[in-house]
N, C-alpha and C positions, 0 to 999 in steps of 0.2 A: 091852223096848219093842216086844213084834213084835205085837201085838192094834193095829189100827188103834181109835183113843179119839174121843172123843166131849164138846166141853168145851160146856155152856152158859150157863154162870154165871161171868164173868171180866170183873174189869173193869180197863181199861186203868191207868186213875192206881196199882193195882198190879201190876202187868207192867214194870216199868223195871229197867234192865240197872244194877247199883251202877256198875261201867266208864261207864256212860254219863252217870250222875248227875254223877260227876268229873268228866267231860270237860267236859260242860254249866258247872259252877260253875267251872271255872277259865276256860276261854273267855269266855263272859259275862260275869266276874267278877262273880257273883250276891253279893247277903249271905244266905249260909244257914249252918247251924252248922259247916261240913265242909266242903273240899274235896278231900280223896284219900279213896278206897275206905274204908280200915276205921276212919279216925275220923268219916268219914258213914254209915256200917252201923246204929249203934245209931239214930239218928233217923230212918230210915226201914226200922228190918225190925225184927222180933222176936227178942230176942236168948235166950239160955239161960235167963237170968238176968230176963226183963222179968214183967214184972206182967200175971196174965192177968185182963183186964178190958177194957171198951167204951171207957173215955175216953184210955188208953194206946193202943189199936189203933186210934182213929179220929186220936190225934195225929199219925200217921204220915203221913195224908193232908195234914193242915195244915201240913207240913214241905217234903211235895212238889208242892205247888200252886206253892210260889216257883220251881219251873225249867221251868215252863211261857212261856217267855219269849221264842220267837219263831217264826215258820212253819215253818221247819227242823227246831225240838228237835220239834215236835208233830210234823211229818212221820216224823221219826228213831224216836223211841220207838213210833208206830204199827206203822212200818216192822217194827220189833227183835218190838215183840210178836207177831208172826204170824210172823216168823223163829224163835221160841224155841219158839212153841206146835207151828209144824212140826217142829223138831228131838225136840220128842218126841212126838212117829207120830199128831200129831191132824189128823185127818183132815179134821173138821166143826168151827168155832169159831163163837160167838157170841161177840164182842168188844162188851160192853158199856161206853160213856165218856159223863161229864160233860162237858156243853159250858160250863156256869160253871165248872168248876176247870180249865179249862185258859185259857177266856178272862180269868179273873178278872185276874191280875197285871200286866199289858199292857192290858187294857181293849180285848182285839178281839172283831171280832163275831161273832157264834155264828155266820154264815153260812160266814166264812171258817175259824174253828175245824174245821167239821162237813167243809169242804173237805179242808183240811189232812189231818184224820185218812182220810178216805177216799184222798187221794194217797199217802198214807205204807202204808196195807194194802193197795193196790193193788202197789205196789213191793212188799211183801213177800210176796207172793203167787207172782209172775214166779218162775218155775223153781221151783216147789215142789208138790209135792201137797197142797194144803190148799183147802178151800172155808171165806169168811168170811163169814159177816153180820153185822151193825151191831144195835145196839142202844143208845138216849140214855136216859139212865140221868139221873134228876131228883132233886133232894132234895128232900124232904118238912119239911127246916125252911128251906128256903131261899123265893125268893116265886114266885106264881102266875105271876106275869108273865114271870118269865124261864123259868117251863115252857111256857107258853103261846109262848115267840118261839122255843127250840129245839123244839117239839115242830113247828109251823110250817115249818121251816127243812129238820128232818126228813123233811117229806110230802114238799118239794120235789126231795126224795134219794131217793126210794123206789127207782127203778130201779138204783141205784147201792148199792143192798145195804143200807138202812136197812128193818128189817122189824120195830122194837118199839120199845117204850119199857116203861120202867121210875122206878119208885117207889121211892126207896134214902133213904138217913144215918140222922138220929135218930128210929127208932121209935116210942120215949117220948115222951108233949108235944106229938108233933105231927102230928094225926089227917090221913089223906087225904081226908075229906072235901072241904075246896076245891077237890082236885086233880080232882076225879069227872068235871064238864062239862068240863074238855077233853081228859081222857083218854077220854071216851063219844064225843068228837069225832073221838080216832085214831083209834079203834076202828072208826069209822063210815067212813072215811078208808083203811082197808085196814089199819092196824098193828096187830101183834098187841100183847098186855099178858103184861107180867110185873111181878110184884111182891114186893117183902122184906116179909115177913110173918113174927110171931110167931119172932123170932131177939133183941131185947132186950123185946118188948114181948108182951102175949097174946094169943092165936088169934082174937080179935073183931076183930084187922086182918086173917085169913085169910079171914076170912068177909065183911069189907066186902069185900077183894079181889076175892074169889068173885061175891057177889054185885052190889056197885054198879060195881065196875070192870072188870068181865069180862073177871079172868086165868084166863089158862087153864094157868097155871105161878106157884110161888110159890117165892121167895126163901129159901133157909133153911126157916121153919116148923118150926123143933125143939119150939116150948113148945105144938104144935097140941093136946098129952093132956091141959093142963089145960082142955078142954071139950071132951067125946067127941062132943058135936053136930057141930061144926065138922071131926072127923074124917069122921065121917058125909055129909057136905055135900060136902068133898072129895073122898070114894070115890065117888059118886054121882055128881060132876060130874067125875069122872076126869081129875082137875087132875092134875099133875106137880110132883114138889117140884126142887128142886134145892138140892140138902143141900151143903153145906162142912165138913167135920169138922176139919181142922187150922185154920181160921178161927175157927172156932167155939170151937173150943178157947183159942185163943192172945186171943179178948177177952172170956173167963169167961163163955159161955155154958153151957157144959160143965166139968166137972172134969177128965176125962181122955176120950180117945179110946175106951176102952174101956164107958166110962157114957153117949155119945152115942148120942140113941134112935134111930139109922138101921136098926139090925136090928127095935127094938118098931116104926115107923113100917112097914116093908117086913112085918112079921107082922100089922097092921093092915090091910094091903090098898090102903096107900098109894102110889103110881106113883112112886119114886127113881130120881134121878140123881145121880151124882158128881163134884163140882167142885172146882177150886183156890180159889176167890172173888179171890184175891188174890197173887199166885204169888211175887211178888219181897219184900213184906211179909211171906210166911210162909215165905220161903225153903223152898218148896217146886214140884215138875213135877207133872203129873196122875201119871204115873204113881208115884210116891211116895205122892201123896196115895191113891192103890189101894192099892196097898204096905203102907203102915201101918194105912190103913181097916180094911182084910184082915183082917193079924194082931191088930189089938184087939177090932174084932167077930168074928173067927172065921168069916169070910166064906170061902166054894166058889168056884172058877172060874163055877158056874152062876151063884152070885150076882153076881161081876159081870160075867158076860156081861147078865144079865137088865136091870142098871142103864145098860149099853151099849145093848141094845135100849128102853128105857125113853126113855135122851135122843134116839133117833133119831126116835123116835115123836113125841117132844114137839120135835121141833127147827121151829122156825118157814122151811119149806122148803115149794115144791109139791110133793103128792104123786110126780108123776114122779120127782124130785132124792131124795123120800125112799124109794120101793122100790130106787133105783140105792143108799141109802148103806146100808140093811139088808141086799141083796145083798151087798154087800162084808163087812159085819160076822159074815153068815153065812160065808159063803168065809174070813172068818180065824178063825173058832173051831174050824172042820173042821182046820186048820192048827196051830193052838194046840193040839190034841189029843196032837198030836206033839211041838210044843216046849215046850209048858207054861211057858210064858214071860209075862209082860205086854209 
């Protein structure tokens, strides 16, 4: 872990500690399938044995939406997730959360939701080296309106570390289109845009993305090759991907780690980064996810140095904040030379 990392692509609802999931259902006394550690593991993470597809890895979430159950557990789990992301050497986080899956169960308001989680990664911050920003993270099969009152709610938090939103769930079925006029509105409003693109669905959501929603980073984006225009379009607008490979992997977008196009994407002239998407779901740390990345693409030290300087670039930071974080990522690969370590 000695390379200071670089996460941009993480989103809270999977960042929860199993320990904490317990604690939460027996305290509460929730009704959810499990209450101790390894008889609640299979419903919320991916197991050896689980089926690699989209309607199994998205049921994980619909499992953990029931311990969303009071100001505390959202403060706690916020807290844990920027406690965990520091314990391994991540230096810069973008912490992407839904404020309807954690409001959902309780029926509180997105205002106090958006609170909550900024108290809780404030607290986990204290005594740590880690810089966070925020990022509300929408579903695109969920409705306008509750995009429209978290995205709202959002502006209102700006100084307080909320610097995007994002366009995330079911790809399939359910076009961003409506979503456009009030993402044009963040946008207008200071937030920056990112968005899940072409990961279950095709590269004509990369290029609405591109073009009517003005991201300037995209979600995934593995299936961008079946329409070389839209690679084209990318390289030109010198978008940034942020790829997930063990995500990827574990809801069958991929067969195996070794067949993910992050090497063909990066020999296209495509702007990569490397992310967990889902950390506690995939039972996996970034650095692992480097780790195995690595060994199945036959990835250099250069390579991921380059995908480290790649998310600094693209991190939704002022200028200032971002030559102090490439400074540093330069000073530790001068470093790394010697311990050859991640």
């Amino acid at each position: 872990m000695a390379l200071p990392k670089i996460e941009l692509h993480r989103h809270l609802e999977g960042s929860l500690r199993l320990s904490t999931l317990a604690e939460i259902a027996q305290t509460y006394d929730l009704d959810v399938p499990a209450r101790d550690e390894e008889s609640l593991r299979p419903y919320v993470q991916i197991m050896p044995d689980s089926p690699h597809d989209a309607e199994h890895f998205l049921s994980k979430f619909a499992v953990l939406r029931g311990f969303y159950c009071a100001p505390d557990v959202i403060r706690r789990v916020a807290c844990e997730a920027v406690e965990d992301a520091a314990a391994d050497n991540i230096k810069y986080l973008e912490l992407r959360f839904t404020p309807k899956a954690l409001a959902r169960i309780r029926g509180f308001a997105f205002t106090d939701v958006i609170d909550w989680v900024l108290e809780g990664v404030d607290e986990g911050k204290q005594g740590r080296d880690i810089v966070v920003r925020l990022i509300l993270a929408l579903n695109r099969h969920e409705s306008v309106a509750d995009a429209e009152l978290a995205i709202l709610a959002g502006l209102d938090r700006k100084d307080r570390g909320i610097v995007a939103v994002d366009l995330c769930g079911q790809e399939e079925g359910f076009p961003a289109e409506p979503f456009a006029p009030i993402f044009r509105e963040a946008q207008k409003a200071g937030m920056h845009i990112t968005i899940h693109g072409a990961e279950w669905d095709g590269p004509h959501n990369v290029r609405y993305a591109i073009e009517k929603l003005g991201a300037s980073r995209i979600g995934h984006g593995v299936r961008i090759f079946e329409d070389p225009d839209v690679i084209t379009l990318a390289r030109e607008r010198e978008v940034f991907f942020e790829v997930c490979p063990t995500s990827n992997l574990q809801s069958g977008v991929v067969k195996s780690l070794s067949a993910h196009p992050l090497r063909k994407m990066q020999k296209a002239g495509l702007r990569t980064t490397l992310n967990t998407d889902d950390p506690s779901i995939c039972g996996i740390t970034l650095t692992e996810e480097y780790y195995r990345t690595a060994q199945a693409q036959s990835l250099g030290i250069k390579d991921i140095q380059t995908m480290l300087m790649n998310a600094a670039e693209a991190a939704f930071i002022p200028e200032m904040a971002r030559t102090v974080l490439i400074s540093r990522l330069i000073e530790a690969f001068s470093t790394h030379d010697q311990t050859r370590r991640l």
